[in-house]
N, C-alpha and C positions, 0 to 999 in steps of 0.2 A: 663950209665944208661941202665938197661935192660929193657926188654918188659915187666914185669911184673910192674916194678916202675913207665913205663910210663905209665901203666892202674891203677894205684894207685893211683898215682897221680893226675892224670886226673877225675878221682871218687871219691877224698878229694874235688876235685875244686868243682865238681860240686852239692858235700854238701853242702860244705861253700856258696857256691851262694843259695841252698835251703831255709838257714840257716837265713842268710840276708834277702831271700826276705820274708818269714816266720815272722823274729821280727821287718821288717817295715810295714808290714802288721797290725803287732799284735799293734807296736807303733799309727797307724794310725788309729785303731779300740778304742784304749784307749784314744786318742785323742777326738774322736769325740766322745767318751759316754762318759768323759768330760765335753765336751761340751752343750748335755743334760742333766745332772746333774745341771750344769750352770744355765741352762737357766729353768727349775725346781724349781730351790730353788727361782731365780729370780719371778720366780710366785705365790711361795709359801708366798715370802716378801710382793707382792703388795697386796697379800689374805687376808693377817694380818695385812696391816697397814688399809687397808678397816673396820675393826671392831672397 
């Protein structure tokens, strides 16, 4: 392997970890506004059974 592939390489890795920690981020932000949507509509139900 030359010097160049080992800088290529090592600069794909360190995308791919970008990459990763970028769509657990984005998983974990979809999660949680999810989760307020949830709990939203859950309010929105007890609004309406109140009438």
């Amino acid at each position: 392997m030359s010097f160049m592939d080992e800088k290529f390489t090592s600069t794909n890795k360190d995308n791919d970890e970008l990459i990763l920690d970028t769509q657990e981020s984005d998983y974990k932000n979809l999660i949680t506004r999810l989760k307020e949507i949830n709990l939203t509509i859950g309010l929105l139900k007890k609004s309406l059974d109140k009438l």
